[in-house]
MIGU-496436 format. One record per residue: residue in one letter; x negated, y, z negated of N, C-alpha, C, O in turn. Coordinates in nm, 3 decimals. Example, Ala and Ser with C-alpha at 12.3 -4.5 7.8 and 13.67 -1.06 7.14 Angstrom:
   residuo       n_X       n_Y       n_Z      ca_X      ca_Y      ca_Z       c_X       c_Y       c_Z       o_X       o_Y       o_Z
         A    -1.319    -0.569    -0.780    -1.230    -0.450    -0.780    -1.320    -0.330    -0.780    -1.424    -0.332    -0.846
         S    -1.285    -0.225    -0.708    -1.367    -0.106    -0.714    -1.290     0.003    -0.787    -1.341     0.114    -0.804
//
This chain:
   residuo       n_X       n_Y       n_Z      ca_X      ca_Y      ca_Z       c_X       c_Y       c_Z       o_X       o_Y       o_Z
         X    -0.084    -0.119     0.000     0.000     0.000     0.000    -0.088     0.125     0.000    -0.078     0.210     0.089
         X    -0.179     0.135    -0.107    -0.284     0.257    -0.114    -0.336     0.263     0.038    -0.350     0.383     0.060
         X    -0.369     0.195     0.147    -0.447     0.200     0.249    -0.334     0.222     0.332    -0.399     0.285     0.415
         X    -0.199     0.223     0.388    -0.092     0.271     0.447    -0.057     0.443     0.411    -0.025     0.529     0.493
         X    -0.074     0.458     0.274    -0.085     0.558     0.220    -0.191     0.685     0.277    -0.166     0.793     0.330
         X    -0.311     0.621     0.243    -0.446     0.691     0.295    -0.417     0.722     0.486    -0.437     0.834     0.532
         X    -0.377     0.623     0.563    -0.338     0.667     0.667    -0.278     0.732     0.690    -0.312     0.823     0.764
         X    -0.150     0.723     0.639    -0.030     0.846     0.660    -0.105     0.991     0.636    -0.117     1.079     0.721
         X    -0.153     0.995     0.501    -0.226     1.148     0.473    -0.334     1.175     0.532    -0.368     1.293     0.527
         X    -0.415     1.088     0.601    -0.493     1.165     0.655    -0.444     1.165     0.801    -0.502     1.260     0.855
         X    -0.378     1.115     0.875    -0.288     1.174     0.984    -0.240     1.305     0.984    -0.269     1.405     1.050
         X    -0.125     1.272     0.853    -0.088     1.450     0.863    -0.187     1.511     0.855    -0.191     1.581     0.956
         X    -0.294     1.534     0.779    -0.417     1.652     0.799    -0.463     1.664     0.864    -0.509     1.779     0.864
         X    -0.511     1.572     0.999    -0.547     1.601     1.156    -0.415     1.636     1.217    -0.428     1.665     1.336
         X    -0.306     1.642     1.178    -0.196     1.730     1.291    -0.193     1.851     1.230    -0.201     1.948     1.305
         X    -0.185     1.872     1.112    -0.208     2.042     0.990    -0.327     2.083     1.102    -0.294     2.165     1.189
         X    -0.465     2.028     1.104    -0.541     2.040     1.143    -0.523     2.119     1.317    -0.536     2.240     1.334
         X    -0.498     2.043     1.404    -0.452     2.035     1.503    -0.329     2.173     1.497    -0.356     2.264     1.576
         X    -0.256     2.185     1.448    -0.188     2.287     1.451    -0.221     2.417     1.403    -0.196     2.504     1.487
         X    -0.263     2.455     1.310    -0.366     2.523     1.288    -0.468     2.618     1.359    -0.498     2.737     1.353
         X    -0.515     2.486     1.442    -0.602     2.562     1.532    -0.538     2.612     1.672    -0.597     2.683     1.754
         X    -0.405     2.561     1.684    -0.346     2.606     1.793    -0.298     2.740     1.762    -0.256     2.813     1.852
         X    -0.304     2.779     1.633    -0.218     2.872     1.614    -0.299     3.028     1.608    -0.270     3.141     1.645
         X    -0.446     2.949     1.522    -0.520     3.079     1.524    -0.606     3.095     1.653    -0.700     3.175     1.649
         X    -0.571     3.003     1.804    -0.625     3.045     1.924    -0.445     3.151     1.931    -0.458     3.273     1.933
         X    -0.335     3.109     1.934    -0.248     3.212     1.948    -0.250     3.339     1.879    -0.206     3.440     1.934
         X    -0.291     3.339     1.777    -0.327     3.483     1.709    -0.454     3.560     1.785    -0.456     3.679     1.815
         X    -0.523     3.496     1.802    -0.621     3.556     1.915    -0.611     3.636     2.031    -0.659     3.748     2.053
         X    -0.541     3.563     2.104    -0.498     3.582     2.233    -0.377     3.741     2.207    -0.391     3.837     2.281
         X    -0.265     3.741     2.093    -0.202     3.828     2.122    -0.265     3.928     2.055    -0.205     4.033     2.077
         X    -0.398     3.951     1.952    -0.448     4.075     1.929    -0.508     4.086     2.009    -0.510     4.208     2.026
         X    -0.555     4.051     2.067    -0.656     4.079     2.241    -0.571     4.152     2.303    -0.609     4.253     2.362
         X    -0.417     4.106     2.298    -0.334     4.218     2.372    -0.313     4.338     2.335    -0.311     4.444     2.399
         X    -0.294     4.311     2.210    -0.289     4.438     2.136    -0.415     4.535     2.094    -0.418     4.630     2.016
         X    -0.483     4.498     2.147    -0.588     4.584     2.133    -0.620     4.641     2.264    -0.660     4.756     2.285
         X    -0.599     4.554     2.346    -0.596     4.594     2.497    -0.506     4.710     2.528    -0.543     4.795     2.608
         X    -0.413     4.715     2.481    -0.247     4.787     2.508    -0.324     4.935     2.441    -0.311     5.044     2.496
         X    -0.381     4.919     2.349    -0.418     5.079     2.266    -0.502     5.144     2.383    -0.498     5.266     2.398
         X    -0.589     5.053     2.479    -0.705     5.147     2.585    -0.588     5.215     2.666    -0.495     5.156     2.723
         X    -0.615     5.365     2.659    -0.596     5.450     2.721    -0.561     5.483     2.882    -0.456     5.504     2.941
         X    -0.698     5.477     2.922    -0.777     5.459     3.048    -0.705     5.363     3.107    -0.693     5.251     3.056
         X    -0.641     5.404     3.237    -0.518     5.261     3.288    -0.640     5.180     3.355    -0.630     5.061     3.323
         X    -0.741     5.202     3.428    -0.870     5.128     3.489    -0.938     5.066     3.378    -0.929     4.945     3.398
         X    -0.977     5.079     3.311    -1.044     5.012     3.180    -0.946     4.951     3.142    -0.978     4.834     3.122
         X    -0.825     4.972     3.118    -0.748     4.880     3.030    -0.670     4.746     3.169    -0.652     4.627     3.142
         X    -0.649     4.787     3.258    -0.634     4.674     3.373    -0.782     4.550     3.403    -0.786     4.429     3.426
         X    -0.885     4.654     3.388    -0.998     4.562     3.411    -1.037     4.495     3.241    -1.120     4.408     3.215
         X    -0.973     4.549     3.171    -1.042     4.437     3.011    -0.924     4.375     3.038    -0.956     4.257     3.032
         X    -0.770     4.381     3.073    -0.660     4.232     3.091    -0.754     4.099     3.184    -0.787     3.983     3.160
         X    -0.770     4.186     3.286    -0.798     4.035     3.365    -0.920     3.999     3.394    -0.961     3.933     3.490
         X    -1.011     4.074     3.251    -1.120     4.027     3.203    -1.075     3.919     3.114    -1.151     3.822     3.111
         X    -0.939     3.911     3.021    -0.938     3.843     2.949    -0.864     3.707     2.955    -0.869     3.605     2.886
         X    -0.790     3.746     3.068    -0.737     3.652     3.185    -0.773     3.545     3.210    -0.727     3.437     3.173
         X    -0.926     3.588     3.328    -1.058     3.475     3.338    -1.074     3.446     3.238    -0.994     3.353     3.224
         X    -1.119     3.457     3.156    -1.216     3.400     3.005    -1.096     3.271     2.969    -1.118     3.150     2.961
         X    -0.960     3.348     2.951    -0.833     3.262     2.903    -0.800     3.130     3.017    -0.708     3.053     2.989
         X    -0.863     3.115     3.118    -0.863     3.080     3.255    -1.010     2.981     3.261    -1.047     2.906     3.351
         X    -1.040     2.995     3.197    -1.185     2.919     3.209    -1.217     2.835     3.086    -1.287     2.735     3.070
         X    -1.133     2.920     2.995    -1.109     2.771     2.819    -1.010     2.654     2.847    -0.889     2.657     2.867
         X    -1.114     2.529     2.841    -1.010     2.427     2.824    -1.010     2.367     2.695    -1.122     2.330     2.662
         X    -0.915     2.344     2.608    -0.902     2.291     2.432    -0.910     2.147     2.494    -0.831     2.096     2.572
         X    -1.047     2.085     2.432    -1.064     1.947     2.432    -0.928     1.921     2.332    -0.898     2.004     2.246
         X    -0.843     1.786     2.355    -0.762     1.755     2.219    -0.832     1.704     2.103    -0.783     1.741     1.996
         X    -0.955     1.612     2.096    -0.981     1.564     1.996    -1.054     1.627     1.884    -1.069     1.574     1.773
         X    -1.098     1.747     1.921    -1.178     1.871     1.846    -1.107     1.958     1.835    -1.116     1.999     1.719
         X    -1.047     2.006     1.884    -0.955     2.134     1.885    -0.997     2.241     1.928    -0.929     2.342     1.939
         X    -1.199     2.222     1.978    -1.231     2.341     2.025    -1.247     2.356     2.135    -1.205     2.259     2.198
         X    -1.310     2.475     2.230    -1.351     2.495     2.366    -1.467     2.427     2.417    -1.587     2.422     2.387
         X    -1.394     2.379     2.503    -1.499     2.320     2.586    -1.569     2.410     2.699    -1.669     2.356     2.747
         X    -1.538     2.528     2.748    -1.589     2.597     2.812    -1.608     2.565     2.931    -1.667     2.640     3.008
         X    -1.536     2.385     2.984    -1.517     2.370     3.094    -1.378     2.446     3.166    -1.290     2.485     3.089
         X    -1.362     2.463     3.307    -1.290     2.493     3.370    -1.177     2.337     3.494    -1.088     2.373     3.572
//
C-alpha cells in the first residue's frame, strides 16, 4: 500500500510540477506584452513584438523537463 501511495504522490508533484512551469512560461509571455504595449515609439514597439514573436517561434518545451529546448 505505502508504495501505491508513494506513486500516486509523486505523480501528482510532476503534474504540480509540469503545470507550474506552464504557467510561469504564461506569465512571461504576457508581461513581455505588457511591457511591450508601454514602448511608445510605434517602430520600436512593432519591431520588439515580432522580435518576441521569433524567439516565441523558435522555443520548443521538451515535455519531460519542462524546459527549452531551443530547438525549432
Amino acid at each position: 500500500i505505502a508504495v501505491i501511495f508513494l506513486r500516486m504522490f509523486s505523480e501528482t508533484i510532476q503534474s504540480m510540477i509540469d503545470f507550474h512551469n506552464r504557467l510561469v512560461a504564461t506569465h512571461h509571455v504576457h508581461f513581455g506584452n505588457v511591457l511591450a504595449a508601454k514602448i511608445t515609439n510605434e517602430a520600436l514597439r512593432s519591431e520588439t513584438l515580432s522580435r518576441m514573436a521569433l524567439a516565441l517561434a523558435d522555443i520548443v518545451m521538451v515535455p519531460e523537463t519542462g524546459k527549452a529546448s531551443g530547438k525549432a
